[in-house]
C-alpha positions in Angstrom: 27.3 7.7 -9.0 26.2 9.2 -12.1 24.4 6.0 -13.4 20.8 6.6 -13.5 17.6 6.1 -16.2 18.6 10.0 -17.2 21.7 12.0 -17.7 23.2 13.9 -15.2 25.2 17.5 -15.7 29.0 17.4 -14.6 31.8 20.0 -14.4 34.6 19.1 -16.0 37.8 19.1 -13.4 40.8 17.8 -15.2 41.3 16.2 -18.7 43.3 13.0 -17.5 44.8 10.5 -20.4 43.0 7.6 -22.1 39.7 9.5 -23.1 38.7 10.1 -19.5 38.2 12.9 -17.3 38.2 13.9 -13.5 34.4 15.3 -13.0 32.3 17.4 -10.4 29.0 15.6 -10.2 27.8 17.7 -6.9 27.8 14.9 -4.9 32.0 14.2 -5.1 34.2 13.6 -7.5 34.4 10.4 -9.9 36.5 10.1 -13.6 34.2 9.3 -16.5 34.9 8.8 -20.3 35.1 11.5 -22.7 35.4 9.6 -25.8 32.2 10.0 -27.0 32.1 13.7 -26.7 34.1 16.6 -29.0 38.2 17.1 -27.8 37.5 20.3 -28.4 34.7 20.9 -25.6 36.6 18.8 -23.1 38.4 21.2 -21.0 38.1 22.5 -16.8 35.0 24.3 -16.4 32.8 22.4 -19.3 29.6 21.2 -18.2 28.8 17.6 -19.3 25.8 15.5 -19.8 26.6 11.8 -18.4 25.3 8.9 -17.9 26.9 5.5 -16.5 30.3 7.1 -16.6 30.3 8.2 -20.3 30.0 11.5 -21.5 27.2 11.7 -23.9 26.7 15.3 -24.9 26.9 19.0 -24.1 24.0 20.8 -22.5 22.3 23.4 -24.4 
């Protein structure tokens, strides 16, 4: 689960509809908003930063 007191990186699997996204968070799989975060940075491959299922940035 990638709710925790800090944000955890992700790989971005599949852009599904409805904001969200199918992510790689090393320890299985789990769908997670993407509202919060650029459309254009959203994509397979893309590393995010999350916490409690909501993309909240892009790591440096």
């Amino acid at each position: 689960m990638t709710c925790s007191d800090t944000a955890v990186r992700v790989r971005v699997l599949r852009v599904l509809d409805d904001g969200m996204a199918l992510v790689d968070t090393g320890a299985g799989h789990e769908e997670v908003s993407v509202a919060l975060v650029p459309a254009d940075v959203v994509a397979p491959g893309a590393v995010l930063l999350v916490h409690a299922r909501e993309a909240i940035g892009v790591p440096r």
